[in-house]
N, CA, C and O of each residue as an XYZ file, in Angstrom:
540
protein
N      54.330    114.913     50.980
C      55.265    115.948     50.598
C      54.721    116.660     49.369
O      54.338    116.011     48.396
N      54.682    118.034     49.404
C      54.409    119.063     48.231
C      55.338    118.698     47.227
O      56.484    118.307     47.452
N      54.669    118.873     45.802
C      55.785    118.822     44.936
C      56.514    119.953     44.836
O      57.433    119.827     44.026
N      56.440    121.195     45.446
C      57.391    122.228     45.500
C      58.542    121.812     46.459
O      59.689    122.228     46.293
N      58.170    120.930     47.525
C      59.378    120.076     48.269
C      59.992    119.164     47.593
O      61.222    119.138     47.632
N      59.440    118.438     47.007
C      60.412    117.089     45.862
C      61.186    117.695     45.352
O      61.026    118.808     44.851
N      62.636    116.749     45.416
C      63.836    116.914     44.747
C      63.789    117.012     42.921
O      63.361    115.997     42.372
N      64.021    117.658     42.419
C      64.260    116.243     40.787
C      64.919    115.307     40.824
O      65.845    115.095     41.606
N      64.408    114.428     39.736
C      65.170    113.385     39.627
C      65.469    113.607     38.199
O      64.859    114.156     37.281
N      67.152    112.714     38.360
C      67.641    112.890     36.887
C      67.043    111.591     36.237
O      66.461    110.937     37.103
N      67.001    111.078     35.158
C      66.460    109.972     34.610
C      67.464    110.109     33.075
O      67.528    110.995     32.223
N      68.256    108.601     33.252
C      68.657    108.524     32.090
C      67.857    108.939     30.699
O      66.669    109.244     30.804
N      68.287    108.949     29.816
C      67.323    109.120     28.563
C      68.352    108.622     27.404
O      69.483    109.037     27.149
N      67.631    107.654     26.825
C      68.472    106.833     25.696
C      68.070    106.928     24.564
O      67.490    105.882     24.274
N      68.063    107.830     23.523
C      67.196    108.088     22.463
C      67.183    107.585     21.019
O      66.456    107.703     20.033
N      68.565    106.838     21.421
C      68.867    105.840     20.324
C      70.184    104.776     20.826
O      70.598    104.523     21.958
N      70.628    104.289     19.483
C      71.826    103.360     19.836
C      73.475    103.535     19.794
O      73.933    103.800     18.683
N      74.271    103.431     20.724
C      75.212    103.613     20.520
C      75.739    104.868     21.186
O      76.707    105.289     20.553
N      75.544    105.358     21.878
C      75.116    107.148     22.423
C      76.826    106.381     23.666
O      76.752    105.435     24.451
N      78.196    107.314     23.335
C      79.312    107.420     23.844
C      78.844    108.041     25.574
O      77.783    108.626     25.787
N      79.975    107.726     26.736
C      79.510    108.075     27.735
C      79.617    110.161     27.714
O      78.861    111.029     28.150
N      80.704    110.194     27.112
C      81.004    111.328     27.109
C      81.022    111.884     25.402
O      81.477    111.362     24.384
N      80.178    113.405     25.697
C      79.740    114.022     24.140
C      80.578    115.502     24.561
O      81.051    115.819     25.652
N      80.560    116.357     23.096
C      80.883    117.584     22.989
C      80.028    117.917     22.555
O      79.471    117.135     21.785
N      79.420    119.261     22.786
C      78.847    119.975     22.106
C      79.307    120.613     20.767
O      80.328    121.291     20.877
N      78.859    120.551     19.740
C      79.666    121.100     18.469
C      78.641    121.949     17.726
O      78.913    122.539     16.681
N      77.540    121.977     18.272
C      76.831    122.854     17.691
C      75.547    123.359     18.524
O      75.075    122.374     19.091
N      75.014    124.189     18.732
C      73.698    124.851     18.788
C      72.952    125.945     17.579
O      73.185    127.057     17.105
N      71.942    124.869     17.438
C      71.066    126.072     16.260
C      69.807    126.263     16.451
O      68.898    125.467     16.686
N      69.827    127.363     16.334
C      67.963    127.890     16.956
C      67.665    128.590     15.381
O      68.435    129.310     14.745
N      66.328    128.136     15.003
C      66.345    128.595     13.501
C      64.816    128.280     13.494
O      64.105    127.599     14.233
N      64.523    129.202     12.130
C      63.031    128.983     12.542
C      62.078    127.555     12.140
O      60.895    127.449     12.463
N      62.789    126.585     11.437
C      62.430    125.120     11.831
C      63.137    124.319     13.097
O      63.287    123.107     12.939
N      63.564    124.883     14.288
C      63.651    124.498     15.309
C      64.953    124.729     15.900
O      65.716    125.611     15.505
N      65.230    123.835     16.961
C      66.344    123.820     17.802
C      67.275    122.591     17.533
O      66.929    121.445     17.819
N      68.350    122.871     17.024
C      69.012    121.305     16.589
C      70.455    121.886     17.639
O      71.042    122.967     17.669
N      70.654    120.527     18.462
C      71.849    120.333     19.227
C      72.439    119.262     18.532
O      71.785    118.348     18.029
N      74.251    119.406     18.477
C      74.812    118.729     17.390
C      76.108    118.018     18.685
O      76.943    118.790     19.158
N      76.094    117.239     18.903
C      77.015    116.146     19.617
C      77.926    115.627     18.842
O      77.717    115.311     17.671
N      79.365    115.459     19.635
C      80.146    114.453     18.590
C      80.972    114.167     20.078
O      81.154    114.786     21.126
N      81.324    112.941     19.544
C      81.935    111.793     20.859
C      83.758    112.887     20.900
O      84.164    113.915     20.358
N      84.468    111.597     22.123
C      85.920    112.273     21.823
C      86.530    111.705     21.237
O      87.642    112.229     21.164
N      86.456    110.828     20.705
C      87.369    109.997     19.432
C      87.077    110.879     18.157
O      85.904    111.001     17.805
N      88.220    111.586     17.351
C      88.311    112.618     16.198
C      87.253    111.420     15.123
O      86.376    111.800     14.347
N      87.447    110.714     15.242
C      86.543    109.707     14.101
C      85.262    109.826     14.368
O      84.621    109.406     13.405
N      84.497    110.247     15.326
C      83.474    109.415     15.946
C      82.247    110.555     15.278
O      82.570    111.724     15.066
N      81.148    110.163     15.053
C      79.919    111.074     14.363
C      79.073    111.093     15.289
O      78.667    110.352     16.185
N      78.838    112.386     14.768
C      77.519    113.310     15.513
C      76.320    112.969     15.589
O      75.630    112.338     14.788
N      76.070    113.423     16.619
C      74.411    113.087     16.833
C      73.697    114.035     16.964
O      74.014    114.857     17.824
N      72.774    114.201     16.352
C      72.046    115.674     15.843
C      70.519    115.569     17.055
O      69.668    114.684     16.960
N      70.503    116.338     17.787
C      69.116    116.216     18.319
C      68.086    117.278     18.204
O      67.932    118.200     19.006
N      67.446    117.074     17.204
C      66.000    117.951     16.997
C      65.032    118.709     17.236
O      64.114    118.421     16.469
N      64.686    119.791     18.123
C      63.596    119.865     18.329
C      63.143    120.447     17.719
O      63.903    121.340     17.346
N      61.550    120.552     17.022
C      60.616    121.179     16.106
C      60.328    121.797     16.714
O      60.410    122.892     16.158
N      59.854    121.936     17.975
C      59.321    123.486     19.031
C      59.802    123.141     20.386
O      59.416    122.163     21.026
N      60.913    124.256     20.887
C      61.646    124.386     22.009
C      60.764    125.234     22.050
O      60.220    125.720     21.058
N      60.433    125.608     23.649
C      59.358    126.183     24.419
C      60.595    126.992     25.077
O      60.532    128.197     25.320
N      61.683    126.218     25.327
C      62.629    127.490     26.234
C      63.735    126.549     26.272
O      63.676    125.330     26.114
N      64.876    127.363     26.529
C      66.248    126.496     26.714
C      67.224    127.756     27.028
O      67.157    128.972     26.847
N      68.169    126.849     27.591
C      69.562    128.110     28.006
C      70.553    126.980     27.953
O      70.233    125.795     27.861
N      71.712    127.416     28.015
C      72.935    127.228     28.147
C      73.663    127.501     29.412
O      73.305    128.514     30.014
N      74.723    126.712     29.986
C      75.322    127.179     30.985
C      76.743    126.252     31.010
O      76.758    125.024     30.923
N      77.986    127.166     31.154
C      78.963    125.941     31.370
C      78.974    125.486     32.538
O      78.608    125.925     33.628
N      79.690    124.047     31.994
C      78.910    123.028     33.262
C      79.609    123.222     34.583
O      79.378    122.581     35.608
N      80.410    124.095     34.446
C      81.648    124.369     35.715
C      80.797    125.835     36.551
O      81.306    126.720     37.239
N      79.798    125.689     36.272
C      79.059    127.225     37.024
C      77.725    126.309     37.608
O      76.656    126.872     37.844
N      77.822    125.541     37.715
C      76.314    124.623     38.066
C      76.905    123.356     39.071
O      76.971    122.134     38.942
N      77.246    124.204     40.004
C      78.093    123.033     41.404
C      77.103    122.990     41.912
O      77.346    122.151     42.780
N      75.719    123.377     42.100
C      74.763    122.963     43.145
C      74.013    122.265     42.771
O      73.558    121.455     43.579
N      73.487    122.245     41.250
C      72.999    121.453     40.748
C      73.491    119.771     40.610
O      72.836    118.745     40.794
N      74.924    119.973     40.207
C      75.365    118.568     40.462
C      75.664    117.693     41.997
O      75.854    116.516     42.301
N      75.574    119.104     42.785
C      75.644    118.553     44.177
C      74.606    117.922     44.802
O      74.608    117.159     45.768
N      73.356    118.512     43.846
C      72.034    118.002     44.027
C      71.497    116.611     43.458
O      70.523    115.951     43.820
N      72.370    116.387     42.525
C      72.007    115.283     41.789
C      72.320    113.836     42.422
O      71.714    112.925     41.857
N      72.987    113.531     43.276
C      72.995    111.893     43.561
C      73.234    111.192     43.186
O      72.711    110.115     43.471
N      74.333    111.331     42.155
C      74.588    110.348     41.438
C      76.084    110.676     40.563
O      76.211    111.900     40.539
N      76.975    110.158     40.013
C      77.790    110.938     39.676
C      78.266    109.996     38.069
O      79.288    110.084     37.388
N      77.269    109.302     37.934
C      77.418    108.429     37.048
C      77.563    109.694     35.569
O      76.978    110.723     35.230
N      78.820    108.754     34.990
C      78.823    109.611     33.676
C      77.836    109.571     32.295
O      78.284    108.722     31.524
N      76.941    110.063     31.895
C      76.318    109.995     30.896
C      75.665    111.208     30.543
O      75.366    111.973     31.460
N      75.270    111.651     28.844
C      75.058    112.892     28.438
C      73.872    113.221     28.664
O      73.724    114.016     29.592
N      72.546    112.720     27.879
C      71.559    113.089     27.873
C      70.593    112.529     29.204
O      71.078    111.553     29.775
N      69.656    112.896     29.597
C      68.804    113.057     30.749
C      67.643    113.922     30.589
O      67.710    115.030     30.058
N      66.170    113.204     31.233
C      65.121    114.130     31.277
C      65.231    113.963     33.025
O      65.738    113.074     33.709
N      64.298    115.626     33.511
C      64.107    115.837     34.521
C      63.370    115.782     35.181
O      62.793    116.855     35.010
N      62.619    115.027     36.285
C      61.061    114.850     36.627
C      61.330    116.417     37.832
O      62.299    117.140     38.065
N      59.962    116.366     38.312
C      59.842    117.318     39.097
C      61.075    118.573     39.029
O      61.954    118.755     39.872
N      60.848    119.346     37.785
C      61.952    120.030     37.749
C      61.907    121.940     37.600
O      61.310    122.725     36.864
N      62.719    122.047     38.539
C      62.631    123.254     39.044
C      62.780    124.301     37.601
O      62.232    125.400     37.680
N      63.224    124.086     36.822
C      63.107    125.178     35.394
C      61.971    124.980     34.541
O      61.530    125.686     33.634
N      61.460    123.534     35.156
C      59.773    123.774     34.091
C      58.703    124.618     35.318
O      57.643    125.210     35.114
N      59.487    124.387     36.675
C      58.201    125.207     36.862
C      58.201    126.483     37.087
O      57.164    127.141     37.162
N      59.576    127.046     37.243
C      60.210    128.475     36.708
C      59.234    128.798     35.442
O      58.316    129.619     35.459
N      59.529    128.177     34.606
C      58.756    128.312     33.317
C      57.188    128.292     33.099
O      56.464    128.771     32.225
N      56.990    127.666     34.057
C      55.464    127.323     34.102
C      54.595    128.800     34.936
O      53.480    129.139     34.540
N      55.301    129.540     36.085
C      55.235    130.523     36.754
C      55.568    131.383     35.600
O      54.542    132.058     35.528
N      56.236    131.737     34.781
C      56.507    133.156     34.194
C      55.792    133.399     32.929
O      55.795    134.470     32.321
N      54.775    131.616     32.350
C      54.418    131.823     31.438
C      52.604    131.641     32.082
O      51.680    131.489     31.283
N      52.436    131.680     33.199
C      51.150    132.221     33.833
C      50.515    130.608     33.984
O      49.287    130.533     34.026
N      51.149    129.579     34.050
C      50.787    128.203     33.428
C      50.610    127.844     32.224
O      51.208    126.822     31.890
N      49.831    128.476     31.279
C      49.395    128.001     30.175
C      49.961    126.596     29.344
O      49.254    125.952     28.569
N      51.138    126.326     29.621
C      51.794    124.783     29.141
C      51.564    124.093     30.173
O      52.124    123.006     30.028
N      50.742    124.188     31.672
C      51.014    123.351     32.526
C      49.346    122.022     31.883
O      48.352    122.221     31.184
N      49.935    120.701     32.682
C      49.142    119.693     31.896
C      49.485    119.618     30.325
O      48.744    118.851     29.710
N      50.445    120.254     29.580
C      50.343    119.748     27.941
C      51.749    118.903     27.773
O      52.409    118.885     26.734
N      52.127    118.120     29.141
C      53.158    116.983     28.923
C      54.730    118.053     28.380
O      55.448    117.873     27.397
N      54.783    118.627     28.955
C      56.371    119.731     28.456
C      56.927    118.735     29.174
O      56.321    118.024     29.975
N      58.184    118.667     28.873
C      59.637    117.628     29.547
C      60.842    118.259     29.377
O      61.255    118.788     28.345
N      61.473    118.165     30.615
C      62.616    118.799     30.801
C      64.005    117.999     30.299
O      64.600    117.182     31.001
N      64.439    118.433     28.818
C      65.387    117.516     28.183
C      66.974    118.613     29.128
O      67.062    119.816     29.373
N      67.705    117.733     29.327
C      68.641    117.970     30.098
C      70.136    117.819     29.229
O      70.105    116.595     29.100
N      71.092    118.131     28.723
C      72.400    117.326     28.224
C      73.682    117.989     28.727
O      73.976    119.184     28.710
N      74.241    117.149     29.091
C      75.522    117.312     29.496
C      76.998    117.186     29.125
O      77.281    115.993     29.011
N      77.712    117.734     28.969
C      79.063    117.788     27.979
C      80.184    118.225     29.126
O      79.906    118.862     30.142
N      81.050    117.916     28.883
C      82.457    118.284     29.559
C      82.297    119.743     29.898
O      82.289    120.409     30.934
N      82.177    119.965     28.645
C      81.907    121.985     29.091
C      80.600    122.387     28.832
O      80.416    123.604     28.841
N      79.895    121.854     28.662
C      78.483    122.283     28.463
C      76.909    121.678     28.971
O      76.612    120.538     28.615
N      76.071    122.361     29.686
C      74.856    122.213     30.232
C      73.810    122.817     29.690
O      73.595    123.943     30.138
N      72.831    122.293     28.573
C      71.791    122.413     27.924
C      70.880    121.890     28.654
O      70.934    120.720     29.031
N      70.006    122.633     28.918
C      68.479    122.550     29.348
C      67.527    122.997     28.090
O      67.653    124.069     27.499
N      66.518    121.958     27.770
C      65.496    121.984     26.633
C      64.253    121.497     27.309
O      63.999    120.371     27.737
N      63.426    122.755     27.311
C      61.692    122.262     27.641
C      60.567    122.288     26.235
O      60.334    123.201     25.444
N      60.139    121.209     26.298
C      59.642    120.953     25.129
C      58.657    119.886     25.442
O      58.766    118.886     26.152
N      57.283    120.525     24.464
C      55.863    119.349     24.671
C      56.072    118.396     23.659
O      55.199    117.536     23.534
N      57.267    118.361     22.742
C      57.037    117.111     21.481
C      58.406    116.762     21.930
O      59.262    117.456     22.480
N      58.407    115.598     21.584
C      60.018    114.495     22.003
C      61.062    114.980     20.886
O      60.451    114.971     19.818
N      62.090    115.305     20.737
C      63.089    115.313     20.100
C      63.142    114.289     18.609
O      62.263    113.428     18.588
N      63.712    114.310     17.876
C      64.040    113.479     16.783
C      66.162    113.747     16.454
O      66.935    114.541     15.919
N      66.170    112.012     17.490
C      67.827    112.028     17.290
C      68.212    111.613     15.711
O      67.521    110.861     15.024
N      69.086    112.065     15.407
C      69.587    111.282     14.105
C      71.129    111.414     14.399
O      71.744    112.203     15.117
N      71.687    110.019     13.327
C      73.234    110.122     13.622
C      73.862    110.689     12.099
O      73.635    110.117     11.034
N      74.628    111.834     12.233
C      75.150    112.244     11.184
C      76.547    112.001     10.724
O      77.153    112.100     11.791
N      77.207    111.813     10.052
C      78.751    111.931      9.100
C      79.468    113.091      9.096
O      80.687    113.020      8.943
N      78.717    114.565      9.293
C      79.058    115.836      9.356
C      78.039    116.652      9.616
O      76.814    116.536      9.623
N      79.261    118.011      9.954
C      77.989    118.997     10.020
C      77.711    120.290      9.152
O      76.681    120.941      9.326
């Protein structure tokens, strides 16, 4: 089978400890030291989890209630936020519009999911989670 035929697969991604089944999005910041996504659980007590990136290569947003095919695609219905994507159809969207040039430099399709929110992050360096007190 072509990898233009392979499905993706979702793949948990656990980037630290303690990570709630269900997150909010409470922040997005694109700035010119990077891309920081800001999580906070649903318990009003509960602290944020800040996720890092030093160089986002590309990302979008989508609420998660406009992406029924995608979850129809997924196989699984297990609840959890974060996820990378193997064989995945927006890196190679990405990989086509940017002529290849990132193809082979290990880009990974960081995935997160929120009640109302669907972040897609492609990126050749891994994230840096931290847990914060505020934002």
């Amino acid at each position: 089978m072509s990898d233009s035929k392979m499905s993706e697969k979702w793949n948990i991604w656990k980037p630290t400890k303690d990570i709630p089944n269900t997150l909010y999005l409470e922040e997005l910041r694109d700035t010119y030291d990077g891309l920081t996504l800001v999580f906070k659980g649903e318990d009003k007590d509960s602290r944020y989890i800040a996720i890092m990136f030093e160089s986002a290569l590309s990302y979008r947003n989508h609420d998660e209630g406009d992406l029924l095919k995608t979850f129809d695609n997924r196989g699984s219905n297990e609840i959890w936020p974060f996820f990378i994507i193997e064989n995945s159809n927006y890196l190679k969207w990405f990989n086509e519009e940017s002529h290849n040039i990132y193809e082979g430099r290990g880009v990974i399709h960081y995935f997160f999911v929120t009640p109302n929110d669907v972040i897609d992050v492609l990126s050749a360096y891994p994230p840096i989670p931290k847990w914060v007190d505020s934002i």
